[in-house]
C-alpha angles and dihedrals in degrees: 000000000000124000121251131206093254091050091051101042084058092050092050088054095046092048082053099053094041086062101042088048092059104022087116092060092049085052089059091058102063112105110225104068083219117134099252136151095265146223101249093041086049101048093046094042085057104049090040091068089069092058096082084044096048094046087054096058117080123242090245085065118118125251084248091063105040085051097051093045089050089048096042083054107047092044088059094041096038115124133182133014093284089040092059087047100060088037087067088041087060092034086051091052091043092058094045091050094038113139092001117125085205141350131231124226094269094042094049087053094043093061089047090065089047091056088049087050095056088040086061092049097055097053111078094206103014104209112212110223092060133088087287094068090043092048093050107040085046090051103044091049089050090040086058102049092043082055097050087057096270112167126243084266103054099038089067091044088061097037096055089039089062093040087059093037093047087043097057083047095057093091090050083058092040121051093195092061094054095044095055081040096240139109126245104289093208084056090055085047094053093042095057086043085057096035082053092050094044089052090062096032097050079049100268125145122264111269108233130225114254129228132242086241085061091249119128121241144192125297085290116019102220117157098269092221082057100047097077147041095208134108104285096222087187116054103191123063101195124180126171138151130248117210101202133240128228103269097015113163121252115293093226084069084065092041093065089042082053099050096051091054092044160343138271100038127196125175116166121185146190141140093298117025144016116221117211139188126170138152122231166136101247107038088171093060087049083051097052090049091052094053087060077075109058133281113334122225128165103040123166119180105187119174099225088193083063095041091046090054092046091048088047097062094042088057088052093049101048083049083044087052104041115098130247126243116247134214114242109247108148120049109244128036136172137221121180138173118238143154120191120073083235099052092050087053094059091045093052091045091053090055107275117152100198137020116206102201112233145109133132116008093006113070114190112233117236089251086064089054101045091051098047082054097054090050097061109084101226136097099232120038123191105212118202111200085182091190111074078226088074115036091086095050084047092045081058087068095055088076091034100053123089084219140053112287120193107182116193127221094241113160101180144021085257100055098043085049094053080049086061098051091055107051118113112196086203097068124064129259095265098055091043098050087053090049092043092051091045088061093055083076092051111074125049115220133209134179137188118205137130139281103260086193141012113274147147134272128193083315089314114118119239119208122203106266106032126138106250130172128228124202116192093338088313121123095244101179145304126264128181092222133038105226082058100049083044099066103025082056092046095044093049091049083049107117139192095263097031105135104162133033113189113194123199121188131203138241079264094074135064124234085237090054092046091056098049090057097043081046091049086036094063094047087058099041130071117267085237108074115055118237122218128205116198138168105234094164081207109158132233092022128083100198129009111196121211110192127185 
């Protein structure tokens, strides 16, 4: 049995839903309890952005086509490290299924080595333990049974089985995970991603995303008033629950009274309950025959003519917003990612042309960062991640741009504005891309922010919601208050040769308190190295620390 491209477009769906509707429990896996953009909210984020392309593309579409339109997506939506990664996965998979109608077992497996190899070399130092060694192990046990004449069936048995098997392994590969007593979370994401994809090619049904409100949808839950642009003919979708009375008639009888006052029936029953969904003019009269039934819950009247017109403006507001390409016209220009009114401030008065927000907890896709590249008018843009969870999504642009993309290592504000500071206009691109990454070295960075989960610490427990202190990206120790944290974490980064600390302190903290601590700061700290105090307006952390 080979696979088609309706049968993997469904399966693609169905991997995608599988992982938003458990991306919160992939988030819970990663092991440092600071707030980040994670590893479940990235990898959905990613994959969802396939969905739109892959309800465009007709069911008679080949399996070539279906792959290519998933991966084109998902390199321009990717976000975050683990996000890049499963895009190549997919791009791998869509070049090794390119111009075929339908793939056979081998040939399926075959593309999915080719989207591991590409995984690997993306990565400079892959580190085993992580959804690399899941993604491989899984592929190149599928890929052997497929050789040795495995069935479609089989050969995702296998595949999934090593995914799982490889994935329990991954703290025994990684002493950090075992250390924190949790697998790789970007392995779980990949395995509910492949659990999603097995259910639709073994001949399953698609799973569904789930609601916030906890109900299950279509292939792809949008809001319905927003899906189209065509006249809506009903203007009330109305859904409830009827909770069925001893003797009620058969619900099939409230189906046909449904479907002469509407459209899109649906009318689910079993023992207990009747499920029902219709679209209609008179949602009351859909009500009254409901109650015949038995006693109604649940029930949800929206006006999709309101909601059409709501969704309309907000589509013409996010083009309005989106900015224009520009031709280059002057020889460098900048792009950084930044979060705080204050920080943006310092990196466009240092000489940068567009800020992508973004930061913690909000990981710009590499769309983002493509178009913020093709607004700056420039033919060659420097492009400061300045989170290491974002340099792999903006070294995406640098294929994707019609101009030269540099994009610099930078790891922190700090850093990328050290980069700034460095930049001669006189020199070429070569010579200032060695300078600006040199300068990456040369600033320390600390932050104080909050435990986002409980964790542990060097045997120490961490609760959700504890002060803890970063330096340079490293869990350095707990506090119960942040000034104190403030000065214990500034003091310990403090060198031989420091001569400036810059401060910079979030939307969270007051100037007053800001004061206090640069005030308190200054009494701790040696005459000798001057001590900045500056509103970043950054969220999530408290303080950031620039030394020098």
């Amino acid at each position: 049995m080979a696979i088609s491209g309706k049968m993997l477009k469904s399966a693609i769906i169905s991997g995608a839903n599988n992982i938003i509707n458990n991306k919160v429990t992939v988030d819970e896996m990663n092991v440092f309890p600071v707030p980040d953009g994670d590893t479940g909210t990235n990898m959905s984020a990613t994959i969802k952005a396939a969905l739109i392309e892959l309800n465009l593309i007709s069911d008679d579409a080949h399996i070539g086509t279906v792959a290519e339109a998933t991966a084109s997506a998902m390199l321009r939506g990717a976000r975050g490290n683990s996000g890049v990664i499963l895009s190549l996965l997919f791009r791998g998979l869509s070049k090794g299924l390119a111009g075929k109608e339908t793939a056979n077992p081998k040939e399926y497996c075959l593309s999915m080595k080719m989207g591991v190899e590409a995984a690997y070399k993306s990565v400079m130092k892959p580190t085993e333990g992580t959804i690399l060694t899941v993604a491989r192990e899984a592929t190149d046990a599928a890929l052997e049974k497929a050789e040795k004449g495995g069935s479609l069936e089989e050969v995702f048995e296998v595949l999934l089985a090593e995914a799982e098997s490889t994935l329990e392994k991954t703290p025994e590969l990684l002493p950090v995970l075992k250390k924190a007593g949790v697998v790789d979370a970007g392995g779980m994401g990949y395995l509910y991603i492949l659990k999603g994809i097995k259910q639709v090619i073994t001949g399953g049904e698609i799973i569904a995303q789930i609601t916030s409100a906890g109900e299950t949808g279509a292939h792809v839950v949008t809001n319905v008033a927003g899906s189209f642009d065509a006249e809506i003919e009903f203007t009330y979708c109305t859904e409830y629950l009827v909770i069925k009375k001893p003797g009620a008639k058969d619900a099939m009888l409230l189906r046909a009274h449904l479907e002469t006052i509407g459209d899109s029936v649906v009318v689910v029953d079993d023992d207990e309950i009747i499920k029902v969904h219709v679209h209609t003019e008179n949602p009351g009269n859909a009500l009254e025959e409901g109650l015949k039934f038995g006693a109604l819950t649940g029930m949800k009247i929206e006006n999709m003519k309101e909601q059409h017109k709501q969704e309309t403006v907000k589509a013409e507001l996010q083009k309005q917003r989106k900015l224009k390409p520009e031709r280059p016209e002057k020889k460098y220009g900048f792009v950084a990612v930044a979060n705080g009114a204050g920080i943006e401030t310092l990196f466009k008065d240092l000489g940068v042309d567009r800020i992508v927000r973004g930061g913690q907890t909000q990981n710009p896709s590499t769309e983002d960062i493509l178009e913020a590249v093709l607004a700056t008018p420039a033919h060659n843009v420097f492009v400061l991640p300045n989170n290491k969870n974002i340099i792999m999504a903006a070294e995406q642009v640098i294929k994707l741009a019609d101009r030269n993309v540099v994009v610099l290592q930078s790891r922190t504000i700090p850093q990328g504005l050290s980069a700034m500071l460095c930049f001669d206009e006189a020199i070429g691109i070569s010579e200032n891309s060695v300078a600006m990454t040199k300068a990456l070295d040369n600033v320390g960075t600390g932050a104080v922010t909050y435990a986002a989960r409980d964790s542990h610490f060097e045997g120490k427990k961490i609760k959700t919601g504890d002060i803890i202190a970063l330096e340079n990206g490293k869990l350095a120790f707990t506090e119960k208050e942040i000034a104190k944290a403030l000065v214990k974490l500034t003091r310990r980064m403090i060198k031989g040769d420091t001569t400036y600390i810059t401060v910079l302190y979030g939307s969270d903290v007051t100037d007053e308190e800001a004061e206090t601590a640069l005030e308190t700061l200054r009494e701790k700290v040696s005459d000798d190295i001057e001590i900045g105090m500056v509103s970043g307006g950054q969220p999530i952390y408290y303080y950031i620390i620039s030394v020098e």
